[in-house]
mmCIF file of the N, C-alpha and C atoms, coordinates in Angstrom:
data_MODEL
# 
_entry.id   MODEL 
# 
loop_
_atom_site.group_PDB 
_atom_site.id 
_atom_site.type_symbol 
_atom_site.label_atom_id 
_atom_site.label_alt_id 
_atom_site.label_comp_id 
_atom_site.label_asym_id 
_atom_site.label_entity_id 
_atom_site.label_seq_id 
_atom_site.pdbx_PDB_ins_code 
_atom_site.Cartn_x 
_atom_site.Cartn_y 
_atom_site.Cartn_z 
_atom_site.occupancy 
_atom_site.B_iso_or_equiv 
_atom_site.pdbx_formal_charge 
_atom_site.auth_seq_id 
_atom_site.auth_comp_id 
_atom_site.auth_asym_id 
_atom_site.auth_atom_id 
_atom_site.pdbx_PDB_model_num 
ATOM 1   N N  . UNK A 1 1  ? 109.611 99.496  102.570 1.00 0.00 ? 1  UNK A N  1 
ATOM 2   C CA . UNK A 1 1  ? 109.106 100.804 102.242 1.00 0.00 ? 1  UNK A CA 1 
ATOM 3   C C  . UNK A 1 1  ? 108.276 101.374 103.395 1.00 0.00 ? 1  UNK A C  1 
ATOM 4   N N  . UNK A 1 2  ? 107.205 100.283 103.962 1.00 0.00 ? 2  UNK A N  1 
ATOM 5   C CA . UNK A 1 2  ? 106.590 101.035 105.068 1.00 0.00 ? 2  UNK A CA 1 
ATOM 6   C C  . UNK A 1 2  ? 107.870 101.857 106.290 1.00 0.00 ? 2  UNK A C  1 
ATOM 7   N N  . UNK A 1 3  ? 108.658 100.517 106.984 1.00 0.00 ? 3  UNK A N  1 
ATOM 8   C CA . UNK A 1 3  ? 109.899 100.696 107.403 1.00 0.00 ? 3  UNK A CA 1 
ATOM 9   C C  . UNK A 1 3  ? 110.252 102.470 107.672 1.00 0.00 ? 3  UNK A C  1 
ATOM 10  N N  . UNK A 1 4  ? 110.659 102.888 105.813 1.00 0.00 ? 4  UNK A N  1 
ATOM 11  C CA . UNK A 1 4  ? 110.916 104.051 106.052 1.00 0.00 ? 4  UNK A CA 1 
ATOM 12  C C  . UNK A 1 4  ? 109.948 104.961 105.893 1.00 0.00 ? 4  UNK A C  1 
ATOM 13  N N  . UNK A 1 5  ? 108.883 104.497 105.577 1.00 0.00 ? 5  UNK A N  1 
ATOM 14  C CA . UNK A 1 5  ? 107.763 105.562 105.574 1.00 0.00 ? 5  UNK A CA 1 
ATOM 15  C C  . UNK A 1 5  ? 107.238 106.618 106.797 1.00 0.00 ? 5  UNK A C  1 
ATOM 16  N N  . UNK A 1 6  ? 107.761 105.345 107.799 1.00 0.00 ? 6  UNK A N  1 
ATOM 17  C CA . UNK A 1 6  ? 107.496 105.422 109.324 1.00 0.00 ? 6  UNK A CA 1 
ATOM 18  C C  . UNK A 1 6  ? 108.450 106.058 109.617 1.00 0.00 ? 6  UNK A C  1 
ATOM 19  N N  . UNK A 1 7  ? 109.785 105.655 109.863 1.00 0.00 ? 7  UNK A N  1 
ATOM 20  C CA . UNK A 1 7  ? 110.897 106.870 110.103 1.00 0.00 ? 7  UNK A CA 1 
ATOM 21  C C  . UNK A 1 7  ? 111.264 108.026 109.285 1.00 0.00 ? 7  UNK A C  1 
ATOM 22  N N  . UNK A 1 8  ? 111.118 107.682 108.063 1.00 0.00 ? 8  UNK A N  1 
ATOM 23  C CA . UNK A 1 8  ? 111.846 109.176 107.168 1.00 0.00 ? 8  UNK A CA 1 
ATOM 24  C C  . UNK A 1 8  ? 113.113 108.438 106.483 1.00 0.00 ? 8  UNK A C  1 
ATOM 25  N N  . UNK A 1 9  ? 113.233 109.386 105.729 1.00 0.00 ? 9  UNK A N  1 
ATOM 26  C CA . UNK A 1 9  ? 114.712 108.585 105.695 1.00 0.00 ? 9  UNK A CA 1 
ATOM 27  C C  . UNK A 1 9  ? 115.829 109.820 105.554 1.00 0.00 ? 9  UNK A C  1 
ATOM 28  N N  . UNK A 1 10 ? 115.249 110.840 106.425 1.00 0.00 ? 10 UNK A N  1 
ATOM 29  C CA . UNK A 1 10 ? 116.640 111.644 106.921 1.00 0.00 ? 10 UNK A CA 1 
ATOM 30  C C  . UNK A 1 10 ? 116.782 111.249 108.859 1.00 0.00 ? 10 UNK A C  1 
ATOM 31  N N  . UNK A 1 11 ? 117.903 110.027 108.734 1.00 0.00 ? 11 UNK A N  1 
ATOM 32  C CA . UNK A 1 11 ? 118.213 109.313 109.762 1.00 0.00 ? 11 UNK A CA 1 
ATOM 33  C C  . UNK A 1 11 ? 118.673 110.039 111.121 1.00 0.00 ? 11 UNK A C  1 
ATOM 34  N N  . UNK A 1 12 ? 118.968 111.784 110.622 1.00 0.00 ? 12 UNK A N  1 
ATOM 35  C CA . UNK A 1 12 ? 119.976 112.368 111.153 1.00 0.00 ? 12 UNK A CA 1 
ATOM 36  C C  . UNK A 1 12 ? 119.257 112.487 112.756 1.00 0.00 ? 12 UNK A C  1 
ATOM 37  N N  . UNK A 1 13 ? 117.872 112.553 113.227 1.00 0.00 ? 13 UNK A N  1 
ATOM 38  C CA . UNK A 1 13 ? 117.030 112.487 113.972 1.00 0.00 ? 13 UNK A CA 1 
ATOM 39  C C  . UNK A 1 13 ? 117.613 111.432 115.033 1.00 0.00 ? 13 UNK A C  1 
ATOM 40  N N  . UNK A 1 14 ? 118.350 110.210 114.464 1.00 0.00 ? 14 UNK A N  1 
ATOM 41  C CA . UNK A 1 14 ? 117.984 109.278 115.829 1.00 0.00 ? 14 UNK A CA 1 
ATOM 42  C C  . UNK A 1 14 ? 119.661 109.089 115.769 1.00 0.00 ? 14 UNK A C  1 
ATOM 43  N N  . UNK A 1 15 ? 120.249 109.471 116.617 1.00 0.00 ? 15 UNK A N  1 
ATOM 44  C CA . UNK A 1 15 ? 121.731 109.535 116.506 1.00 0.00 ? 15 UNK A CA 1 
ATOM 45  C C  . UNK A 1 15 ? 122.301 107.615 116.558 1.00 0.00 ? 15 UNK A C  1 
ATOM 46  N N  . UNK A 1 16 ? 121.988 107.401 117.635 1.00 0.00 ? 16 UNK A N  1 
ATOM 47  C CA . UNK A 1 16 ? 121.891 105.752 117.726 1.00 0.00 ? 16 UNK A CA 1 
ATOM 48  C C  . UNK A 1 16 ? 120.533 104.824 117.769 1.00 0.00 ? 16 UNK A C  1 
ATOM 49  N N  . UNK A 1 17 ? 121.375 103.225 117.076 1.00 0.00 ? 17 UNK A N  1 
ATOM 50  C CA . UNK A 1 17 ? 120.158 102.602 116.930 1.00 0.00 ? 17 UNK A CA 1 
ATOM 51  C C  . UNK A 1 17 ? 119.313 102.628 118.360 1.00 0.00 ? 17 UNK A C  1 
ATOM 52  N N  . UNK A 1 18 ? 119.179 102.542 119.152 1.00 0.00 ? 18 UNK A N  1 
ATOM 53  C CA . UNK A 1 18 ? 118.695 102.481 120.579 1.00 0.00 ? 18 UNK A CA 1 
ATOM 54  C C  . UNK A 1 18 ? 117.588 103.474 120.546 1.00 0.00 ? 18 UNK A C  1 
ATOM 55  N N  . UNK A 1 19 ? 118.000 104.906 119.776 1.00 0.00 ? 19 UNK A N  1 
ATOM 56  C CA . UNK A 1 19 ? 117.038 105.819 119.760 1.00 0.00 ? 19 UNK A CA 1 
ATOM 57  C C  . UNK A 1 19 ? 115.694 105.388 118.646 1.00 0.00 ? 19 UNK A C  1 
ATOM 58  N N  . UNK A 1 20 ? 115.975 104.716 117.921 1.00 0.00 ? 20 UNK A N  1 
ATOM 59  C CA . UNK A 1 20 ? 114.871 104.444 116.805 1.00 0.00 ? 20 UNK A CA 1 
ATOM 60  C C  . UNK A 1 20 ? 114.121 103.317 117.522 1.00 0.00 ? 20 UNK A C  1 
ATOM 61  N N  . UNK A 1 21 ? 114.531 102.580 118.570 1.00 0.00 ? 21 UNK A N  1 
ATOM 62  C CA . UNK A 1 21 ? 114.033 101.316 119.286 1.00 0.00 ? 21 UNK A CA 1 
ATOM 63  C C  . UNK A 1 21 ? 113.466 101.997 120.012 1.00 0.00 ? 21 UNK A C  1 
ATOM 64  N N  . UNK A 1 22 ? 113.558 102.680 120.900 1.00 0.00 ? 22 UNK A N  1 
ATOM 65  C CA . UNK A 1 22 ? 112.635 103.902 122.101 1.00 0.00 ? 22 UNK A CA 1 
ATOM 66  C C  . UNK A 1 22 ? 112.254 104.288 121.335 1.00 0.00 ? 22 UNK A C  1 
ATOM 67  N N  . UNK A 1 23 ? 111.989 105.138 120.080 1.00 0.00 ? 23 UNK A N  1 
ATOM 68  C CA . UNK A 1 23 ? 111.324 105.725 119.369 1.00 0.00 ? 23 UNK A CA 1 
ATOM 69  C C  . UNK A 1 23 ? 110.146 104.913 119.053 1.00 0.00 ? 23 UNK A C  1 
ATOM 70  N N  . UNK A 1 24 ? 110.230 103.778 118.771 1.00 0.00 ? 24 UNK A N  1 
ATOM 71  C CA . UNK A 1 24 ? 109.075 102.792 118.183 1.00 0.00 ? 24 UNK A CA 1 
ATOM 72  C C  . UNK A 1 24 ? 108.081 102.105 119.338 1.00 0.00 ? 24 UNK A C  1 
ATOM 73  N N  . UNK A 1 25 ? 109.269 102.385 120.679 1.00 0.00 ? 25 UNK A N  1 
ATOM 74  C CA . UNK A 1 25 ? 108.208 101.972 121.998 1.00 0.00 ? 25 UNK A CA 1 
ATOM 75  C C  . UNK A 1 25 ? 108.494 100.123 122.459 1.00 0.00 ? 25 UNK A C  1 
ATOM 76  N N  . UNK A 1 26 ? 109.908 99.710  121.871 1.00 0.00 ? 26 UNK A N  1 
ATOM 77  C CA . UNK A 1 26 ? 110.228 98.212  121.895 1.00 0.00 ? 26 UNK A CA 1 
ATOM 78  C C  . UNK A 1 26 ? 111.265 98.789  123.245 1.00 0.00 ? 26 UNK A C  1 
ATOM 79  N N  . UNK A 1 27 ? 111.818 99.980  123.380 1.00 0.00 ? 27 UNK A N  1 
ATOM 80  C CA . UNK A 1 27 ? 112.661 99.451  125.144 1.00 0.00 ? 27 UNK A CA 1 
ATOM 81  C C  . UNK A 1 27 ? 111.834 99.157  126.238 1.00 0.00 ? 27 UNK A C  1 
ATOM 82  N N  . UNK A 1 28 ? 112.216 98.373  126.915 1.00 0.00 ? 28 UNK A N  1 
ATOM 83  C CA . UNK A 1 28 ? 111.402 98.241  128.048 1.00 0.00 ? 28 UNK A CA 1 
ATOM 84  C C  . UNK A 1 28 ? 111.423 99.101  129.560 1.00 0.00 ? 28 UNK A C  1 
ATOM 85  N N  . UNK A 1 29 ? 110.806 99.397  130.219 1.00 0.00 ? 29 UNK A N  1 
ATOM 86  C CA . UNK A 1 29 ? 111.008 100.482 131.233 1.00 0.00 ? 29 UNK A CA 1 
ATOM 87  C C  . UNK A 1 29 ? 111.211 99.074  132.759 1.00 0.00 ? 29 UNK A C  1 
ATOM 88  N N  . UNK A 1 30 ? 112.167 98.925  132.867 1.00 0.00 ? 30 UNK A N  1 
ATOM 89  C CA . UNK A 1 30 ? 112.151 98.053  134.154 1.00 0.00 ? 30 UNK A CA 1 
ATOM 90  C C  . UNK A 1 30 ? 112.252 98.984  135.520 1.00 0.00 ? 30 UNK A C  1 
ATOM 91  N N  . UNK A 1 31 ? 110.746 98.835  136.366 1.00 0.00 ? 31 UNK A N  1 
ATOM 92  C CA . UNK A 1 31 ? 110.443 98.962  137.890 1.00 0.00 ? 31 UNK A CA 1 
ATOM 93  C C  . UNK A 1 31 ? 111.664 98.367  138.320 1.00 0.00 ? 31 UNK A C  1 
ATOM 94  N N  . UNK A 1 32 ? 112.287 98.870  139.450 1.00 0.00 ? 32 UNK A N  1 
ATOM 95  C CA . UNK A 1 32 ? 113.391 97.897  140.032 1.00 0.00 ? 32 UNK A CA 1 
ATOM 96  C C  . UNK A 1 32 ? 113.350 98.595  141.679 1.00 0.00 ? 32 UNK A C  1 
ATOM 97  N N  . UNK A 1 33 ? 113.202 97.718  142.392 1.00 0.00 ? 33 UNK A N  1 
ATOM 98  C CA . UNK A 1 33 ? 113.209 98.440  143.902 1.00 0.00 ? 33 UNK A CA 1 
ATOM 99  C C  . UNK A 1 33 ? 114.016 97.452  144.474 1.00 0.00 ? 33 UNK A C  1 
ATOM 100 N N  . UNK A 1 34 ? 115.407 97.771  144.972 1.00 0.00 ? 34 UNK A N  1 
ATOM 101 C CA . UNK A 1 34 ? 116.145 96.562  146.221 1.00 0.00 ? 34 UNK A CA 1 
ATOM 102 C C  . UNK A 1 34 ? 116.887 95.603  145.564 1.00 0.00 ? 34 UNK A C  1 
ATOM 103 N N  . UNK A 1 35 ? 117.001 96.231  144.276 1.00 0.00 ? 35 UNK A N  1 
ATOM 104 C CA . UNK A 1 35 ? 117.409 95.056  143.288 1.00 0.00 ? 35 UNK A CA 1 
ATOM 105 C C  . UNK A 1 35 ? 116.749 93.809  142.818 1.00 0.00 ? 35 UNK A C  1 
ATOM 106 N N  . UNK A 1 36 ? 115.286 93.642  143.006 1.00 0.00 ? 36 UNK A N  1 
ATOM 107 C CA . UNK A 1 36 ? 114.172 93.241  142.432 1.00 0.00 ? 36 UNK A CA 1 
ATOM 108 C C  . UNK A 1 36 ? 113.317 93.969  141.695 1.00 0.00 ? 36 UNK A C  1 
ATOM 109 N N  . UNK A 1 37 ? 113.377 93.011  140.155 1.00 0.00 ? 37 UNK A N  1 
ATOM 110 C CA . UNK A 1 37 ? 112.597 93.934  139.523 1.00 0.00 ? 37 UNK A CA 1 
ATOM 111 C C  . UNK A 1 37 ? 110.827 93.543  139.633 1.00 0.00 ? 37 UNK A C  1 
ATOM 112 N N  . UNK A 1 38 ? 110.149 94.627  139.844 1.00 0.00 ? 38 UNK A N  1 
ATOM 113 C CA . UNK A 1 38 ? 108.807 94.708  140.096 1.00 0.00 ? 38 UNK A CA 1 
ATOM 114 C C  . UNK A 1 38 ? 107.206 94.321  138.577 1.00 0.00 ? 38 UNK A C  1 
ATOM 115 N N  . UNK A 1 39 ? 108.329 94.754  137.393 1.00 0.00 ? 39 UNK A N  1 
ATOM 116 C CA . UNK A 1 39 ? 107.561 94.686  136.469 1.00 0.00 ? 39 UNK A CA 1 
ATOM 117 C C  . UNK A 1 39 ? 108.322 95.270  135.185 1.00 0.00 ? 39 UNK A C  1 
ATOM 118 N N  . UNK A 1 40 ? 107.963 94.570  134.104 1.00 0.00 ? 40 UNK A N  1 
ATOM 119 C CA . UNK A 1 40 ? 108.676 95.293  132.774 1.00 0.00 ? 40 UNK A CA 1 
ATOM 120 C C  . UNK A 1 40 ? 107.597 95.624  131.784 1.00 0.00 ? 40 UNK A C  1 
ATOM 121 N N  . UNK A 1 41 ? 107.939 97.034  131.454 1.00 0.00 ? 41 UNK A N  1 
ATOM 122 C CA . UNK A 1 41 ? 106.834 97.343  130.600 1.00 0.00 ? 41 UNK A CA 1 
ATOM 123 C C  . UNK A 1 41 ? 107.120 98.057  129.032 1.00 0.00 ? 41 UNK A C  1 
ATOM 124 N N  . UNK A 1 42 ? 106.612 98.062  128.160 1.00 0.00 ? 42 UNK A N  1 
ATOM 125 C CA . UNK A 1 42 ? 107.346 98.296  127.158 1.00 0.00 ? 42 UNK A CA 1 
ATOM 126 C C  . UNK A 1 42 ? 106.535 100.006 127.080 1.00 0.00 ? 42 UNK A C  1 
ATOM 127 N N  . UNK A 1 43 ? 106.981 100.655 126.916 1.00 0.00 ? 43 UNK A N  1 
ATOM 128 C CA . UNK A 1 43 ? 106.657 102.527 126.686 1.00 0.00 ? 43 UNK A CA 1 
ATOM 129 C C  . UNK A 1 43 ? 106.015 102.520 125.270 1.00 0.00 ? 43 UNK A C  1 
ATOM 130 N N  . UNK A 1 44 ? 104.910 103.799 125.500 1.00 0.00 ? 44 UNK A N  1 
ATOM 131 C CA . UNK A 1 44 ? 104.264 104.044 123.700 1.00 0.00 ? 44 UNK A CA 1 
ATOM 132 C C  . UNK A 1 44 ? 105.537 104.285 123.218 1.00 0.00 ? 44 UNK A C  1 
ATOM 133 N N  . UNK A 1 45 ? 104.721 104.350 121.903 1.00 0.00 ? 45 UNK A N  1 
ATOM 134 C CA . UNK A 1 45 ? 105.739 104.488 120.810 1.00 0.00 ? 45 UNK A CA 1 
ATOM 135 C C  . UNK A 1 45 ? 105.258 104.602 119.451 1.00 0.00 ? 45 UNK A C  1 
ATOM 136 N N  . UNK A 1 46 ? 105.779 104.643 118.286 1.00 0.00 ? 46 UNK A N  1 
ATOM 137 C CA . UNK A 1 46 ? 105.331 104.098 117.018 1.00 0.00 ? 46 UNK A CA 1 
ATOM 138 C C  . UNK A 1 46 ? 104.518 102.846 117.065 1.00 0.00 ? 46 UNK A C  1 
ATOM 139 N N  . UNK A 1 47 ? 103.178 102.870 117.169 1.00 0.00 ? 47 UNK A N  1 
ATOM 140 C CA . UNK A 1 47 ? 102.610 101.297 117.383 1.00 0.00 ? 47 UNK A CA 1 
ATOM 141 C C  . UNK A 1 47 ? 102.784 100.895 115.928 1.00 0.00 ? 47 UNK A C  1 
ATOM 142 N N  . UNK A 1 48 ? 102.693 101.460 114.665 1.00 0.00 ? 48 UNK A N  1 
ATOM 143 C CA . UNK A 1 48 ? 102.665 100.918 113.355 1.00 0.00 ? 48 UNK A CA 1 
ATOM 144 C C  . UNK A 1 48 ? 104.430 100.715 113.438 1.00 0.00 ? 48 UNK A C  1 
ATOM 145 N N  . UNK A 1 49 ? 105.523 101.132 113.616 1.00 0.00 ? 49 UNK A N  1 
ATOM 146 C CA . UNK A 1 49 ? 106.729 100.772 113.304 1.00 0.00 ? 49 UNK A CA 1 
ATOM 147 C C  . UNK A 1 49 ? 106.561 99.984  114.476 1.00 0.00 ? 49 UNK A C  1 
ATOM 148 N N  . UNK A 1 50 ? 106.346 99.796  115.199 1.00 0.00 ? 50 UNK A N  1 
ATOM 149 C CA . UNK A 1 50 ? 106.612 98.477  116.065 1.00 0.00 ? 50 UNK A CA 1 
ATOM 150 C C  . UNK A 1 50 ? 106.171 97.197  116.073 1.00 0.00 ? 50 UNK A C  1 
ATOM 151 N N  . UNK A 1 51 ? 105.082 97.067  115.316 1.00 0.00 ? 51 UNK A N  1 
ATOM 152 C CA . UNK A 1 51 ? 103.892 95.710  114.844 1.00 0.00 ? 51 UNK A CA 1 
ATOM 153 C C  . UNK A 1 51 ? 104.815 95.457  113.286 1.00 0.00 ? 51 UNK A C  1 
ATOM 154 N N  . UNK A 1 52 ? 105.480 96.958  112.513 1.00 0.00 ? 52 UNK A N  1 
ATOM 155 C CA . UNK A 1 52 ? 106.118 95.799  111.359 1.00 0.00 ? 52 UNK A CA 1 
ATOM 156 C C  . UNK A 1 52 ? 107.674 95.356  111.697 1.00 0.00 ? 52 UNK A C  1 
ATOM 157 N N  . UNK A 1 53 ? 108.028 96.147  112.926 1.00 0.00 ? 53 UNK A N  1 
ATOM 158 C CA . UNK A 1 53 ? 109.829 95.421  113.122 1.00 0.00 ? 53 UNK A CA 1 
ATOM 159 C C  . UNK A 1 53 ? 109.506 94.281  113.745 1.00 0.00 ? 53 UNK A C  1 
ATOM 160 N N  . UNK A 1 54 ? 108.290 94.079  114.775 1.00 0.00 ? 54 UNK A N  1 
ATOM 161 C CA . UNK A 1 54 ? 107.917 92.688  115.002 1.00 0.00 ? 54 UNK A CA 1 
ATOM 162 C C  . UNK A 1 54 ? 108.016 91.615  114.164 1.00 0.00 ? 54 UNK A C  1 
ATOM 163 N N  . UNK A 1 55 ? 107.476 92.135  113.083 1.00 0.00 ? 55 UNK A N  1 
ATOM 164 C CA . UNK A 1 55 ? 107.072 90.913  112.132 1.00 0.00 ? 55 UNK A CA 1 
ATOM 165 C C  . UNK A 1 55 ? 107.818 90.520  111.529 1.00 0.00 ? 55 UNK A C  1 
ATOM 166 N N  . UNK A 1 56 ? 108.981 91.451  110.865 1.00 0.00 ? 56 UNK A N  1 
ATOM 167 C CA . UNK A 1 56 ? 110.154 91.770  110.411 1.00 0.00 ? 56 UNK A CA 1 
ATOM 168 C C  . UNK A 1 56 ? 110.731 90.447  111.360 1.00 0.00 ? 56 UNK A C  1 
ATOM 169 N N  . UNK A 1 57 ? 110.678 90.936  112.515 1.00 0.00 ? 57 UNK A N  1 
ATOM 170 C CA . UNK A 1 57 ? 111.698 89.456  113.508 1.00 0.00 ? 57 UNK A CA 1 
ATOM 171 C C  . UNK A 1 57 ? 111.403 88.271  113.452 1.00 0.00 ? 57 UNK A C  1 
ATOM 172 N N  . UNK A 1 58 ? 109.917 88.091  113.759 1.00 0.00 ? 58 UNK A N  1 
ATOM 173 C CA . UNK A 1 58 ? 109.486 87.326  113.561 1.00 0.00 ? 58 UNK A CA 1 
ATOM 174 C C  . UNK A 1 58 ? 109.530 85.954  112.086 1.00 0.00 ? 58 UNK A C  1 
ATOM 175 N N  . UNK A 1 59 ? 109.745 86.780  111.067 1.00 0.00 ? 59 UNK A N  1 
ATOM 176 C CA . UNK A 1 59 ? 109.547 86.380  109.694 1.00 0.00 ? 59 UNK A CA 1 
ATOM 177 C C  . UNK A 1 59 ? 111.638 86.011  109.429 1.00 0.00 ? 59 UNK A C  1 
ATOM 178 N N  . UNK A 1 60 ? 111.560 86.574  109.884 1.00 0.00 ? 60 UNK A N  1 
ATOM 179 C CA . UNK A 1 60 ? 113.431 86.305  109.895 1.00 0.00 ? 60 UNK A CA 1 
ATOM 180 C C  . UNK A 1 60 ? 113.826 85.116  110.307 1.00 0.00 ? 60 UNK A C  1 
ATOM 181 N N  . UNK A 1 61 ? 113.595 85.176  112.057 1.00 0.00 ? 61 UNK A N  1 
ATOM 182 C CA . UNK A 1 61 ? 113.929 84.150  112.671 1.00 0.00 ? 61 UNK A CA 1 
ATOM 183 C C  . UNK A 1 61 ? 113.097 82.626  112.197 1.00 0.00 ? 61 UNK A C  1 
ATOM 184 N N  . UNK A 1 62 ? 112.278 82.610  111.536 1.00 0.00 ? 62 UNK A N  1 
ATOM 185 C CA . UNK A 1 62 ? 111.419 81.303  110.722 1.00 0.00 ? 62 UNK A CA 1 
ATOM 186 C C  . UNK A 1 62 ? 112.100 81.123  109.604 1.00 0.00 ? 62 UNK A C  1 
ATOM 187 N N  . UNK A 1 63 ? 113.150 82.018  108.793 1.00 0.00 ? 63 UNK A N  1 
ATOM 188 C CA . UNK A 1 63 ? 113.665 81.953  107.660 1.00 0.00 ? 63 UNK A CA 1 
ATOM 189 C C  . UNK A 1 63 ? 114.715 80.721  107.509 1.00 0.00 ? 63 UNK A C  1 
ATOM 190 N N  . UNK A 1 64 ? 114.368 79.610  106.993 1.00 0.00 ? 64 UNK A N  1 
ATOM 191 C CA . UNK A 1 64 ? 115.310 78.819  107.235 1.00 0.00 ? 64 UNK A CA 1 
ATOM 192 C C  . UNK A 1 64 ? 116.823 79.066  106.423 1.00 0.00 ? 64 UNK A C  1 
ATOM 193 N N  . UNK A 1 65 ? 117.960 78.431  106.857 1.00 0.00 ? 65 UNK A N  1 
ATOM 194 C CA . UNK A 1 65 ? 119.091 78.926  106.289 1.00 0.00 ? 65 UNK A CA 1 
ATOM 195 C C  . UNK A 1 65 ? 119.713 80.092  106.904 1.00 0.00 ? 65 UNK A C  1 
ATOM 196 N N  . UNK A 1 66 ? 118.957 80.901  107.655 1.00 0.00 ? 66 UNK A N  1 
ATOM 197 C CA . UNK A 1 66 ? 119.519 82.654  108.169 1.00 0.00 ? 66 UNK A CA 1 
ATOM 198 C C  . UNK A 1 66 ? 120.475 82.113  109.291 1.00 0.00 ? 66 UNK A C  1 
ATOM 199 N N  . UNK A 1 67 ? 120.916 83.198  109.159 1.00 0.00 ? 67 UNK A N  1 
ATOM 200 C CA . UNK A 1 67 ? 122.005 82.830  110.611 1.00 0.00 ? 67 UNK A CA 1 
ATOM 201 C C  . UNK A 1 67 ? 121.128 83.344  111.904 1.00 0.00 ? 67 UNK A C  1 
ATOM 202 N N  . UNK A 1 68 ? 119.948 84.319  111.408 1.00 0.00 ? 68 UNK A N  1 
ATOM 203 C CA . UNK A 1 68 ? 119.218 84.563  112.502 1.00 0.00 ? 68 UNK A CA 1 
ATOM 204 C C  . UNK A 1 68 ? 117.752 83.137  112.775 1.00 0.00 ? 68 UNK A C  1 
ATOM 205 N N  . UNK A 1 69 ? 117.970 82.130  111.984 1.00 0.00 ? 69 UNK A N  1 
ATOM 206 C CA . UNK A 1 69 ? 117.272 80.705  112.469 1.00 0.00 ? 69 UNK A CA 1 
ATOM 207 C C  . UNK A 1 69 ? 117.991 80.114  113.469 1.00 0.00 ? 69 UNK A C  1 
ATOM 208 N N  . UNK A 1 70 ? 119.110 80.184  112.600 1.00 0.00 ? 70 UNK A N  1 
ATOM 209 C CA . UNK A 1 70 ? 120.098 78.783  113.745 1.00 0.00 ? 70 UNK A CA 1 
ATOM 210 C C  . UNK A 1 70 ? 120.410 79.360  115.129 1.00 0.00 ? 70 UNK A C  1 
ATOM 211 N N  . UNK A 1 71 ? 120.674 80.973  115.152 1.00 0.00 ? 71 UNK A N  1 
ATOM 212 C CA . UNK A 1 71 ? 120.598 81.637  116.661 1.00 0.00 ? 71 UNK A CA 1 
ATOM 213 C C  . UNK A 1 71 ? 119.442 81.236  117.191 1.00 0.00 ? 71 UNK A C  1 
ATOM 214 N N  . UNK A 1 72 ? 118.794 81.123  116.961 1.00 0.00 ? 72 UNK A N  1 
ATOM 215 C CA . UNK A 1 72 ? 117.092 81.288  117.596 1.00 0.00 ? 72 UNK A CA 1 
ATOM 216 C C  . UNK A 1 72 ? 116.737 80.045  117.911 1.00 0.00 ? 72 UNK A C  1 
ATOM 217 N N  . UNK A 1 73 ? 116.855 78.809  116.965 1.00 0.00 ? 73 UNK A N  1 
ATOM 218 C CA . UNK A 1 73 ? 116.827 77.563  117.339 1.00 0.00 ? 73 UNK A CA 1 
ATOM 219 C C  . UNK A 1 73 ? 117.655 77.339  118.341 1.00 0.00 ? 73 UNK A C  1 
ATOM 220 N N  . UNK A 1 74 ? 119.204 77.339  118.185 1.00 0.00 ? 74 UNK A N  1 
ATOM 221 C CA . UNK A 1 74 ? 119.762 77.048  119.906 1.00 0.00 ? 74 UNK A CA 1 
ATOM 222 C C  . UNK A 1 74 ? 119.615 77.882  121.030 1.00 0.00 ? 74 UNK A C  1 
ATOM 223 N N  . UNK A 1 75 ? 118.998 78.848  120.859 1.00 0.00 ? 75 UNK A N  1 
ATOM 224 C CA . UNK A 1 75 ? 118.766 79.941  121.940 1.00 0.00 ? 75 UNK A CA 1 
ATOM 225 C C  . UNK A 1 75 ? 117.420 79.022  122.310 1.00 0.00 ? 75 UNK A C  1 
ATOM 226 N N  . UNK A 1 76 ? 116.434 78.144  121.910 1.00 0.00 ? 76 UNK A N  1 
ATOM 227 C CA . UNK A 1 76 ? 115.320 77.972  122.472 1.00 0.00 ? 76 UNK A CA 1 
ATOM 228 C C  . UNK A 1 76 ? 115.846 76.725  122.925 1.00 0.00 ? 76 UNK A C  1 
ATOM 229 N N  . UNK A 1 77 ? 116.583 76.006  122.649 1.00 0.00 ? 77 UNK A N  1 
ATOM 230 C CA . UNK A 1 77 ? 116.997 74.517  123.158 1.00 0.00 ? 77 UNK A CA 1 
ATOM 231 C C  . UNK A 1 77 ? 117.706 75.479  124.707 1.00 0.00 ? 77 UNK A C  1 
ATOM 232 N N  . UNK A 1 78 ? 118.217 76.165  124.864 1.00 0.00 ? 78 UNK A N  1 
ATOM 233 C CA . UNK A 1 78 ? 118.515 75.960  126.303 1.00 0.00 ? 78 UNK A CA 1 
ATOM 234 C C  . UNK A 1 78 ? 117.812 76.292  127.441 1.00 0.00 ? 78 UNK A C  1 
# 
């Protein structure tokens, strides 16, 4: 409920998911000079929609049984 409290729920605003992710301030802005990148920084944004899709991930990936555990567990073994 917060979720959509924060966006609305007339979606028609963010054409793709990518736009609701920049919208919330989770893309990152990568410095890049010479083909080295200098620094990554994440842009304002929704700080309240971004502290609950955090948690949202966060609380997922601990969920045992999810298919988003077992990604996350072998993603940290390598």
């Amino acid at each position: 409920m917060r979720i959509i409290a924060e966006i609305g729920s007339d979606m028609k605003a963010f054409l793709t998911a990518s736009a609701i992710v920049e919208w919330a301030g989770l893309k990152t802005k990568n410095e890049e000079s010479a083909g080295n990148i200098k620094g990554k920084k994440t842009l304002r944004g929704n700080k309240y929609l971004r502290i609950l899709l955090i948690q949202c991930t966060q609380a997922t990936c601990r969920t045992k049984e999810s298919k988003f555990f077992y990604k996350y567990k072998l993603s940290r073994k390598e």
